[in-house]
C-alpha positions as CSV (number, residue, x, y, z in Angstrom):
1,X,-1.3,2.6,5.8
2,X,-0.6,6.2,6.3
3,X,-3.1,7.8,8.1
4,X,-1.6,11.1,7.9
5,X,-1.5,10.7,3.6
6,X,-4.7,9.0,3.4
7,X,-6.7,9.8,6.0
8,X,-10.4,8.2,3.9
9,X,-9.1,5.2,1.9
10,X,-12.5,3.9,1.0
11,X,-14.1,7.9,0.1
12,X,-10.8,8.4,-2.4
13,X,-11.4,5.1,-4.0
14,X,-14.8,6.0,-4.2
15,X,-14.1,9.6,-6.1
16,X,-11.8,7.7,-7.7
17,X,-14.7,5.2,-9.5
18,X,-16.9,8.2,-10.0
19,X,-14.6,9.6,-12.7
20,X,-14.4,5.9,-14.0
21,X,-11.5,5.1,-12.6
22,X,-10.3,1.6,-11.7
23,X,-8.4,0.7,-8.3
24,X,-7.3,-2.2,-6.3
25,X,-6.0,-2.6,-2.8
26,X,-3.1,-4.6,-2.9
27,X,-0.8,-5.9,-0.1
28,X,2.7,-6.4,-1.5
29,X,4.5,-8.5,2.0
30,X,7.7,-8.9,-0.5
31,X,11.0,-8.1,1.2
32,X,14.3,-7.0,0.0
33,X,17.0,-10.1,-0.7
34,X,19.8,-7.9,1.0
35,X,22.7,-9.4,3.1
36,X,23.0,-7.3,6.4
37,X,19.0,-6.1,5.9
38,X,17.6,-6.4,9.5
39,X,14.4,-7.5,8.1
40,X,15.7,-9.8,5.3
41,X,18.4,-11.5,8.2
42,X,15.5,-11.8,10.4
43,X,12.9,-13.2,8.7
């Protein structure tokens, strides 16, 4: 996560709910199917 962009996760999620707002953490560990990605040719 971004510290600099979000430096309270858990406080923003909690203003968030106070206006009745819904949110979820979610973790997406998906990669990009791409010959010649480092990642994708490496994993």
């Amino acid at each position: 996560m971004l510290q600099s962009r979000f430096p309270d996760p858990k406080s923003m999620v909690d203003d968030l709910h106070s206006i009745g707002c819904k949110a979820i953490w979610m973790l997406d560990p998906g990669i990009k199917k791409e010959e010649g990605y480092f990642v994708y040719e490496t994993g």
